[in-house]
VOGU-3710 file (C-alpha; in Angstrom, 3 decimals, decimal comma):
1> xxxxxxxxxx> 0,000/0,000/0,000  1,514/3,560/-0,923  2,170/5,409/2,055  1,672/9,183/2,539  3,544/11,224/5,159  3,357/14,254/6,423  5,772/17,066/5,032  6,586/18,211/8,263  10,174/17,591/8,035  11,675/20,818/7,431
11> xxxxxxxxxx> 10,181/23,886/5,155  10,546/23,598/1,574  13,164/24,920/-0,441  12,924/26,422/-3,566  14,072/25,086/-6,761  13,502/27,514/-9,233  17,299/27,720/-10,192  18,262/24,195/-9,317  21,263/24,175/-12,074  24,507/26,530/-13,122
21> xxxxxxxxxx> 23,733/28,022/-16,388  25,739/26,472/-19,675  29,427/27,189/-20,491  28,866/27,635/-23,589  27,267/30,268/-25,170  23,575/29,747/-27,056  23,222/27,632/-30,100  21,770/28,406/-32,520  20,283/25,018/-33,436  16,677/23,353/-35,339
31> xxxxxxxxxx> 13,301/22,984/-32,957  14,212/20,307/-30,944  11,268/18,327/-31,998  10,980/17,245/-35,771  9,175/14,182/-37,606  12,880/13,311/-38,583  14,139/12,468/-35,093  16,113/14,427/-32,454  19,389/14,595/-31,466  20,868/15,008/-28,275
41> xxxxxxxxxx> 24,409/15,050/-27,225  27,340/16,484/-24,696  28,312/18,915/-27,838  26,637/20,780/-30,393  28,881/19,930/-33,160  28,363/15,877/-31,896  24,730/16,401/-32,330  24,903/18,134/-35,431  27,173/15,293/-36,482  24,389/12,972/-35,657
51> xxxxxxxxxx> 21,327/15,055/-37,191  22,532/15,217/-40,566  22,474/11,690/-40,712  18,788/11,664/-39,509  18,156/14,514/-42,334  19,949/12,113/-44,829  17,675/9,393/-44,443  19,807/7,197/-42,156  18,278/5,192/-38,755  18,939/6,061/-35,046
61> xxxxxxxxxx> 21,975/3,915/-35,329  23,393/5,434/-37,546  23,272/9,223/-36,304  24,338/7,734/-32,553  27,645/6,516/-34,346  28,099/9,499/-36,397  27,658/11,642/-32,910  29,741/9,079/-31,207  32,695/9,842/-33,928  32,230/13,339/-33,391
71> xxxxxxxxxx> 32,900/13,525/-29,717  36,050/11,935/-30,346  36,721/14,913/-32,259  35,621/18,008/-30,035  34,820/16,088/-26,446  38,288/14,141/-26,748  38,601/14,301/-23,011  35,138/12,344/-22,151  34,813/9,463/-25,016  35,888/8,502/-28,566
81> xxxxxxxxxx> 37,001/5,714/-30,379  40,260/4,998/-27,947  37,655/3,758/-25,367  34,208/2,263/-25,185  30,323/2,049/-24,087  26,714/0,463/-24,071  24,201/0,636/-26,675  20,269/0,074/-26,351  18,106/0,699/-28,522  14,481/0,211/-28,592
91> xxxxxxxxxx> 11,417/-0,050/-31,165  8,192/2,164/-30,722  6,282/-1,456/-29,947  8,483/-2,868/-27,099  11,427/-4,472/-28,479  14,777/-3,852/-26,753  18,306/-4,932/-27,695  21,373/-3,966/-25,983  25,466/-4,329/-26,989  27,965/-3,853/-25,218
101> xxxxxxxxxx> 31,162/-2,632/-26,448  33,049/-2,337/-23,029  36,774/-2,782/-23,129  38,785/-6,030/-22,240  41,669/-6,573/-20,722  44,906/-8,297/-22,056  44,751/-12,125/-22,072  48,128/-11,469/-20,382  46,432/-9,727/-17,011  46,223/-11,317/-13,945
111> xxxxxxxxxx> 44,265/-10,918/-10,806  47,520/-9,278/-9,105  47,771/-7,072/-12,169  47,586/-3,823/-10,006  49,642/-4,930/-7,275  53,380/-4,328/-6,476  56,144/-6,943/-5,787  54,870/-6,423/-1,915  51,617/-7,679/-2,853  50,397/-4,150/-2,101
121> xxxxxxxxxx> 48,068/-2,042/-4,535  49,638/0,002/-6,864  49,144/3,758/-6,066  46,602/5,122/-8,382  48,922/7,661/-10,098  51,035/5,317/-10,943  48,662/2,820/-12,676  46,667/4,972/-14,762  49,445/6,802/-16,743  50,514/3,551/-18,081
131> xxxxxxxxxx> 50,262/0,764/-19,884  48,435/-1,015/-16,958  44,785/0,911/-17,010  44,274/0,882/-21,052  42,044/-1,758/-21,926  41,489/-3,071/-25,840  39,029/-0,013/-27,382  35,520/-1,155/-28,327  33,563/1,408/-29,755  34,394/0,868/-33,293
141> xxxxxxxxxx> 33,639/-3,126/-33,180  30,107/-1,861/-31,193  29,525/0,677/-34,019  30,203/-1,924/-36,606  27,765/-4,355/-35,079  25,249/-1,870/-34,647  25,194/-0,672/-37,801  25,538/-3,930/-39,870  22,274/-5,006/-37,823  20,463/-1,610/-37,836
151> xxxxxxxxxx> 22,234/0,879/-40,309  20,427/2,481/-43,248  23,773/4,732/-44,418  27,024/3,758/-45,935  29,450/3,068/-43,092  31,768/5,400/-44,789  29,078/8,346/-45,020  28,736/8,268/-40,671  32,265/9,138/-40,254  31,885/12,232/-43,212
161> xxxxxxxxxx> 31,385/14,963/-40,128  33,951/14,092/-37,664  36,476/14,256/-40,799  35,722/17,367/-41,698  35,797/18,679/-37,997  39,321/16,728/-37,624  40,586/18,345/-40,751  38,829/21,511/-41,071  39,227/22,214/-37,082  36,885/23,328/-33,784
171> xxxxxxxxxx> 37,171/25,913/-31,713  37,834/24,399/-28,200  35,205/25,646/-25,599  35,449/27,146/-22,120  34,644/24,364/-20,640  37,082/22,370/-22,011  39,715/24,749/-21,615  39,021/23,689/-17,848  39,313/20,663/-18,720  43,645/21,543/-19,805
181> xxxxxxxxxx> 43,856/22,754/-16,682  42,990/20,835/-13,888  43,529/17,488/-15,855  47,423/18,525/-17,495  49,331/15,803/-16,424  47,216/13,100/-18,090  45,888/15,382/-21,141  49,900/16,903/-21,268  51,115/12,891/-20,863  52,474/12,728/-24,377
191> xxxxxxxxxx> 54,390/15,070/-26,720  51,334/14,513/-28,903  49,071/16,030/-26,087  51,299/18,831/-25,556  51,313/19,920/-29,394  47,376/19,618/-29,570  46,146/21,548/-26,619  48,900/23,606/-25,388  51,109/26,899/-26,268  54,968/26,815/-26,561
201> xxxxxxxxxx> 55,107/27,686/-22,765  52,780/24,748/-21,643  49,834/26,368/-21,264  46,288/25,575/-22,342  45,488/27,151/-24,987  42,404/29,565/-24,934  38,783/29,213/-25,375  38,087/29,688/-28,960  41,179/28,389/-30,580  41,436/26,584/-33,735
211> xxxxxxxxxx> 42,455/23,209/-33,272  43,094/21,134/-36,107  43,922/17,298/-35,383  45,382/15,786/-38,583  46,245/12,539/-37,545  42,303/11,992/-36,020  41,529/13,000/-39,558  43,847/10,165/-40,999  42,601/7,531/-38,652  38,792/8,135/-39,180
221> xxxxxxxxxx> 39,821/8,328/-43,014  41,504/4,858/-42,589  38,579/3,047/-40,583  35,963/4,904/-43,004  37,571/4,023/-46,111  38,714/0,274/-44,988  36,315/-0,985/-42,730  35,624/-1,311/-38,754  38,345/-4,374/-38,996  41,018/-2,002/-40,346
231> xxxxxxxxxx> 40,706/-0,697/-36,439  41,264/-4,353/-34,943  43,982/-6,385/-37,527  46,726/-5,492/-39,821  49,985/-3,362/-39,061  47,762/-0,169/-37,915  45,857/-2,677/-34,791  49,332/-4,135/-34,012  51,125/-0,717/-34,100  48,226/0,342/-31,158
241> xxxxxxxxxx> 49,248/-3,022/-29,259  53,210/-2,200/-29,660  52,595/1,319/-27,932  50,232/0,198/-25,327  52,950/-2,357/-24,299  55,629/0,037/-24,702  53,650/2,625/-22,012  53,288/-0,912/-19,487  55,421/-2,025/-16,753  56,486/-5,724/-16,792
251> xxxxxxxxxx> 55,987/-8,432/-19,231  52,148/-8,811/-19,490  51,971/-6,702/-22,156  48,620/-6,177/-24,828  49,681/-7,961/-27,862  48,174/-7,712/-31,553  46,093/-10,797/-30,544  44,802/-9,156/-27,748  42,997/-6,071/-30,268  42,160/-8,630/-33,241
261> xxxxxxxxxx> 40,369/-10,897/-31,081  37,929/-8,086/-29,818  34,437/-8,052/-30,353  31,298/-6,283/-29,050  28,558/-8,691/-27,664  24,822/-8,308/-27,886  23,731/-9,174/-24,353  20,072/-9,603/-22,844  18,562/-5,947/-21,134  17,441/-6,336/-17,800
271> xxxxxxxxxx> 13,695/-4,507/-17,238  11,622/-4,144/-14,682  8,426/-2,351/-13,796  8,344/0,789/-11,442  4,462/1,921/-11,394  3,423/1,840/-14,673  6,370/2,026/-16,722  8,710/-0,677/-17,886  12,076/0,384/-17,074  15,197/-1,359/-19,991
281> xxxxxxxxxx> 18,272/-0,955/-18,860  22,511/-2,286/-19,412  23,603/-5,302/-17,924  26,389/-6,368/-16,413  29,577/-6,047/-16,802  27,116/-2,405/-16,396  25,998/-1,768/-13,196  23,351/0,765/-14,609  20,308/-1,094/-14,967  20,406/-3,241/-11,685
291> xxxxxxxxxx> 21,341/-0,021/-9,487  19,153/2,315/-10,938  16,064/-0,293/-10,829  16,620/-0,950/-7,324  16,885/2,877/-6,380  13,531/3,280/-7,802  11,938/0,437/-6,689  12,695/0,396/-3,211  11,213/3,501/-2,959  7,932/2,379/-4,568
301> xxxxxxxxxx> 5,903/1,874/-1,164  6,356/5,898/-0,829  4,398/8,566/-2,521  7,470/10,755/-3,855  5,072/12,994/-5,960  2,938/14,055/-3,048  6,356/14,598/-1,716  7,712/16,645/-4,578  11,437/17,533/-4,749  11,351/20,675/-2,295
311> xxxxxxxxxx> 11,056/18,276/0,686  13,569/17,286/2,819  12,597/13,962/3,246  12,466/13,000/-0,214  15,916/13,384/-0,662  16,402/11,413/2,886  14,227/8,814/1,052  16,419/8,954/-2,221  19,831/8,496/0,098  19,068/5,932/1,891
321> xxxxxxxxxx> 17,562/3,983/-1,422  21,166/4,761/-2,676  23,181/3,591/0,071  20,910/-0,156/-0,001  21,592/0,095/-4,083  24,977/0,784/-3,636  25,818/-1,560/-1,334  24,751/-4,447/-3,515  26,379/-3,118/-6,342  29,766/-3,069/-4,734
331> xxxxxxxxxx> 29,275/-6,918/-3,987  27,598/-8,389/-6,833  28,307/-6,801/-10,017  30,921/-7,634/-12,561  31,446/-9,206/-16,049  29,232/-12,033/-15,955  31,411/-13,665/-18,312  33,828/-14,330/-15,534  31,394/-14,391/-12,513  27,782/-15,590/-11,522
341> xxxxxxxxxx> 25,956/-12,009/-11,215  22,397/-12,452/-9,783  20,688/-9,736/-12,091  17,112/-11,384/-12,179  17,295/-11,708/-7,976  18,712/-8,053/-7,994  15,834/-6,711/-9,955  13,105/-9,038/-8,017  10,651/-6,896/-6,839  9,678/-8,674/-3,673
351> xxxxxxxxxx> 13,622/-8,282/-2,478  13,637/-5,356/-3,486  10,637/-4,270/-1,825  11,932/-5,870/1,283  15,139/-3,973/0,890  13,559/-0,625/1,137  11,497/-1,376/3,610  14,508/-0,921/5,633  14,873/2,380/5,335  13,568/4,443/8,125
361> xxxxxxxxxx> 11,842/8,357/7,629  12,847/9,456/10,109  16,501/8,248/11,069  19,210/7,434/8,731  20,262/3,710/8,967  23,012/3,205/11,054  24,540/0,419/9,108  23,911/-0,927/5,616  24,914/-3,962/3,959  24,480/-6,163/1,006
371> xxxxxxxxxx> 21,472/-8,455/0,688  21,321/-12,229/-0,736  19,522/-11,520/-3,346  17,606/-14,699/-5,028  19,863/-16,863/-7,098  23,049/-15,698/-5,312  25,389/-19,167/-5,598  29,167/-17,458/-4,335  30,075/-15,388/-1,221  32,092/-12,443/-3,322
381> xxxxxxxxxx> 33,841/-9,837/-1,199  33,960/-5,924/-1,999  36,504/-4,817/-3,792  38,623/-1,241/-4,045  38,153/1,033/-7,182  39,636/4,248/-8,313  36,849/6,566/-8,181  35,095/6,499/-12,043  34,602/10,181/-14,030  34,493/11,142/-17,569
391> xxxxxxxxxx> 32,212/9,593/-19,977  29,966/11,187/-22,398  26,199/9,900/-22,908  23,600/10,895/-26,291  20,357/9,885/-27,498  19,365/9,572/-30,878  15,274/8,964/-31,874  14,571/8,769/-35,820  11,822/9,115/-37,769  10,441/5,394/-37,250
401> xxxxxxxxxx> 10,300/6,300/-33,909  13,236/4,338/-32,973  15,497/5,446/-30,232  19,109/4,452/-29,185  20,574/5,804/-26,325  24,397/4,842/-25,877  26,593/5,603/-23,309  30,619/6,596/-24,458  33,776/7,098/-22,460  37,607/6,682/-21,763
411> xxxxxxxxxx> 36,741/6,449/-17,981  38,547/9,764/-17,034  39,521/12,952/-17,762  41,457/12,461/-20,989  41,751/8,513/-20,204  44,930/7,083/-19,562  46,741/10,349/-21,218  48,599/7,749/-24,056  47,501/8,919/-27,761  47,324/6,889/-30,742
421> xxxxxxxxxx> 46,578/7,774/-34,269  44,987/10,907/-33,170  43,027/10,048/-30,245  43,203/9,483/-26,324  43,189/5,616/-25,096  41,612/4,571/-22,206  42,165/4,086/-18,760  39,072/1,785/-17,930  40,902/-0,904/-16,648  41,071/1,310/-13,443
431> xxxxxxxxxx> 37,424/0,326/-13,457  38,850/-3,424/-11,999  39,173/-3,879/-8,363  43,335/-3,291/-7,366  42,966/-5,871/-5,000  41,554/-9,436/-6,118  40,223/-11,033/-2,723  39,610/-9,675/1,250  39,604/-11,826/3,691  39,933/-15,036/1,555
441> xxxxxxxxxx> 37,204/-14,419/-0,582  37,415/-13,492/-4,334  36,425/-9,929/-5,156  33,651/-9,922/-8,536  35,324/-7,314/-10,348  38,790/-8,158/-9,875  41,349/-8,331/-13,092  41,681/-11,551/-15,064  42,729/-11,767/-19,065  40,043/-10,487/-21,100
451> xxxxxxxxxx> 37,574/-9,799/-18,815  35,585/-6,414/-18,730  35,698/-4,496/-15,635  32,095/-3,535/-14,570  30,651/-0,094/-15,389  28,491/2,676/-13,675  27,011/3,950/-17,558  23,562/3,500/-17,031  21,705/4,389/-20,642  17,991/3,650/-20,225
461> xxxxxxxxxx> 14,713/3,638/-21,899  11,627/3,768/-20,524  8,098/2,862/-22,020  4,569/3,753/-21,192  1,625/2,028/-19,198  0,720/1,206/-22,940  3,860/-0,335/-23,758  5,041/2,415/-26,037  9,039/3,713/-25,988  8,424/7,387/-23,872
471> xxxxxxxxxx> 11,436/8,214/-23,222  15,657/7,869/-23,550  17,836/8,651/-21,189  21,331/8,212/-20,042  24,405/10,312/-18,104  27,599/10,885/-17,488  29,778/11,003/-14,567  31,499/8,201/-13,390  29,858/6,485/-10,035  26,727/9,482/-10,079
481> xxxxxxxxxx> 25,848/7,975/-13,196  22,724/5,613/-11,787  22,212/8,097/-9,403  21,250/10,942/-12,468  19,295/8,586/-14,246  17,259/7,684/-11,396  16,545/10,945/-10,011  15,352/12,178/-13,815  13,213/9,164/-14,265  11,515/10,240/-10,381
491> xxxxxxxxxx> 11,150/13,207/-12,138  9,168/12,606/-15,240  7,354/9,589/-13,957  6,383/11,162/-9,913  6,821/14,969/-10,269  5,331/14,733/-13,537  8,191/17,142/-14,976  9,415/17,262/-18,764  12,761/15,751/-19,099  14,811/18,987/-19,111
501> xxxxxxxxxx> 13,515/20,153/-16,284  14,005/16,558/-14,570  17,788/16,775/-15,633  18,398/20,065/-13,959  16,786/18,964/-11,075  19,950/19,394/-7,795  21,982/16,107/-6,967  22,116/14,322/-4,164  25,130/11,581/-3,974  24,797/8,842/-1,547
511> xxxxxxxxxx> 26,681/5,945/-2,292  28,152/4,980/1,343  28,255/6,410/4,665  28,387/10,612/3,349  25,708/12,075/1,441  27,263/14,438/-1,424  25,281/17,234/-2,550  25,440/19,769/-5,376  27,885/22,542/-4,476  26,243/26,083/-5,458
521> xxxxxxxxxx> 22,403/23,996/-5,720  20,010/24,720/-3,591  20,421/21,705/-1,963  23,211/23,252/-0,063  19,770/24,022/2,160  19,350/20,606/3,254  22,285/19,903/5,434  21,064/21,086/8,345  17,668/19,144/8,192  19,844/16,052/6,740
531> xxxxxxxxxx> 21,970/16,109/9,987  19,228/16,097/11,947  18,437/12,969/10,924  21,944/11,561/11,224  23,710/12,333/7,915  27,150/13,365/7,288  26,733/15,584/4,706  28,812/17,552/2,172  28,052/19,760/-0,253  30,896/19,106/-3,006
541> xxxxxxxxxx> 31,035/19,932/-7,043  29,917/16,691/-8,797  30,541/15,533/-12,573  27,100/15,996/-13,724  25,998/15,393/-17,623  22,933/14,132/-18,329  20,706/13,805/-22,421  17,232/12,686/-23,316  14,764/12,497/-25,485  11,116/12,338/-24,078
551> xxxxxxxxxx> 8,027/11,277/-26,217  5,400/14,134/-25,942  2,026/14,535/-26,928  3,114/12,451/-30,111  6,267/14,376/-30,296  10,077/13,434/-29,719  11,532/16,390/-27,346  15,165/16,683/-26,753  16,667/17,387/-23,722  20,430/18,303/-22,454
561> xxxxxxxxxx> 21,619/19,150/-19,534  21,685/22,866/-18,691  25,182/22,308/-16,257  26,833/21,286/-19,526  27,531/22,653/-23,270  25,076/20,183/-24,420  21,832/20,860/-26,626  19,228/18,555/-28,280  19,173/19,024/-32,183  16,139/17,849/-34,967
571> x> 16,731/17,701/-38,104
//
């Protein structure tokens, strides 16, 4: 039975500003709405990319890899082709398919792979500027599967506007002028870097300059003109491998083998319902659709839009379901290729329903801790990850009504800082646990050869009470990822709010024992009723990013998130 409280908590706040305004200055850009599809990405120039497609006649596929090749061009420090992502895409009657294209590690890495000769984990610094964090790219194998399945375009044609943007040049934006700044040492990592993005004196170069990136331009050229396995064999694939192995410490190098044996799998999406909407989300090795299903549901016995996002104990409510989410998470999920992830018990609404009914209104719980969730066969301990960032996320609905929403990233800021053929590689094999067991028991997400450490991208659809595809959505920013996604979805399908406006909606991070919430938001309100019920509580900038497309009164909307230089574009 849905339970209503009294809002008696603490006084509202007021949300009428809830978000920083963009970066970037206003684009000029199409209605955001068209009968040939929408378009939104991190970038206008990625979105662009990805509407001319649309306007050429091409599928949802194929403007999500066009956009996809264009952020390697102007958002080099969030995704590209050096690194990897998820890809779901679903039909206007239902259907759902999802592939994942996350990267693998060497077939050479062991479970002590980030440990020194001590036994001890390796520093963080000193893993993820080499060798040992890049993982085998998968974007282009995911793009080729995609598109051989669902393309309507010339593979060749999708890679025509991140050419021309390689060749021809972008101006870099403020916001990635930040970006030069407080991430140098991995963006200045290489000469290559250094002769990109920065003046003769080492310093960033300004907001507005003309950057030109010919060897981007050559690559694309190569993969366009060749083929997706002109990426993955011959002397180019093996000439990636050789400087990979070059940039790692030790003998367990990545080999040629290691990139030509790559490929992007098509994997089942887990769903689940939350009121009246069937929520499709990633799989492991993503952790998206498991955490942000669980956040949601465990809050289903609560009337959150009677509580509306101006109460305090909403976001109480949302923590808590966070810290119960998060807490399985850190146990459970992993490549399933390797380990046995319970997905179906993590997504059973009666545990789930059981797990929320732990949480309290009016007293934080004092300790939290993974459930057994039904079909749990191994004892798994948690592990210790680098904290995730980066990433870029985009949605792409055509004029079939088809939608793909596809999550992209190098894991952080500028990946590993290594360059090849143009473009950043990786550093998601930071993703892995640096220690492999606690306690004699074997961590999920530790390192073994070719596995695929798990993943907080979280790309989602959603479809209506009558079955129909309503709504895209996805995010970026490393472990808030599930945590976006799931406070948008509370607001389109409880506050009733139009995706935009439930994308600039204030954050609220709660994955352990400290709330984090969003410096400058008006949030910043909340700690003292927060505390009062026994949070720690920080207010702290967070890597928000969020993009959707919402189905509305017949009509595809766009949406972007107003913290970022992102806009929704229709043909």
């Amino acid at each position: 039975m849905v339970r209503h409280f009294l809002l008696a908590l603490a006084a509202p706040i007021t949300l009428v500003s809830c978000a920083t305004a963009p970066t970037a200055p206003p684009q000029e850009a199409a209605p955001a709405s068209s009968p040939l599809g929408v378009v939104s990405s991190a970038d206008p120039r990625a979105s662009e990319a990805g509407a001319e497609m649309l306007r050429r006649g091409g599928s949802a596929t194929d403007a999500a890899i066009a956009t996809m090749l264009a952020l390697t061009v102007v958002e080099p420090q969030s995704s590209g082709i050096g690194g990897g992502g998820f890809y779901l895409r679903g039909s206007p009657d239902g259907a759902v398919v999802t592939l994942d294209g996350r990267e693998t590690a060497p077939a050479a890495a062991t479970p002590d792979w980030f440990l020194d000769e001590e036994g001890n984990p390796l520093p963080f610094p000193d893993a993820v500027l080499t060798g040992l964090s890049i993982g085998v790219p998968g974007n282009i194998s995911l793009a080729a599967e995609a598109h051989e399945r669902y393309g309507k375009l010339e593979w060749a044609e999708l890679f025509e506007p991140a050419i021309a943007l390689a060749e021809e040049g972008w101006e870099l934006t403020p916001r990635f002028h930040d970006f030069l700044g407080f991430a140098a040492v991995r963006a200045k990592n290489t000469e290559a870097g250094r002769a990109l993005f920065y003046d003769e004196a080492g310093e960033p170069l300004p907001a507005g300059t003309l950057v030109r990136n010919p060897d981007l331009a050559a690559t694309l050229r190569h993969v366009a003109e060749l083929g997706p396995f002109a990426f993955y064999r011959g002397a180019w694939a093996a000439g990636m491998a050789e400087v990979i192995a070059e940039a790692t410490p030790g003998d367990a190098d990545m080999t040629a083998a290691d990139i030509e044996n790559y490929s992007a799998v098509w994997r089942d999406s887990p769903c689940g319902m939350y009121r009246d909407y069937r929520i499709c989300g990633m799989g492991p090795p993503s952790s998206g659709a498991t955490t942000v299903y669980a956040i949601l549901k465990q809050l289903e016995g609560y009337d959150l839009g009677a509580l509306g996002p101006e109460q305090p104990l909403f976001w109480h409510l949302f923590a808590e379901s966070q810290r119960l989410a998060y807490a399985d998470r850190e146990l459970y999920l992993a490549d399933s290729d390797f380990v046995q992830v319970p997905v179906a018990g993590l997504m059973d609404e009666d545990y789930l329903r059981d797990r929320g009914i732990q949480i309290a209104i009016n007293l934080r719980m004092d300790n939290v801790e993974a459930g057994t969730p039904p079909g749990t066969r191994a004892i798994m301990a948690d592990g210790e990850e680098a904290v995730e960032s980066g990433t870029s996320h985009f949605v792409v609905v055509d004029r079939w009504g088809n939608a793909v929403s596809y999550t992209s990233t190098i894991e952080g800021t500028f990946g590993s800082g290594h360059m090849y053929g143009g473009f950043f590689l990786n550093n998601e094999l930071t993703d892995f646990s640096f220690i492999p067991e606690r306690d004699g028991l074997r961590v999920a997400n530790r390192v073994d050869g070719g596995k695929r450490p798990r993943s907080s991208m979280s790309p989602t659809l959603v479809f209506g009470p009558d079955g129909k595809l309503v709504l895209a959505i996805g995010a970026a920013g490393g472990g808030t990822i599930p945590v976006q996604v799931a406070k948008a979805l509370v607001g389109v399908i409880d506050f009733g709010l139009p995706a935009e406006e439930a994308i600039a909606l204030p954050a609220l991070y709660s994955p352990g024992d400290v709330i984090f919430v969003e410096e400058g938001s008006p949030l910043v309100e909340l700690l003292a009723p927060l505390e009062g019920l026994g949070h720690t509580v920080q207010a702290r900038r967070l890597p928000l990013k969020a993009n959707a497309a919402q189905l509305v009164d017949g009509a595809w909307i766009g949406a972007a998130d107003p913290r970022s230089e992102g806009v929704a574009i229709a043909p």
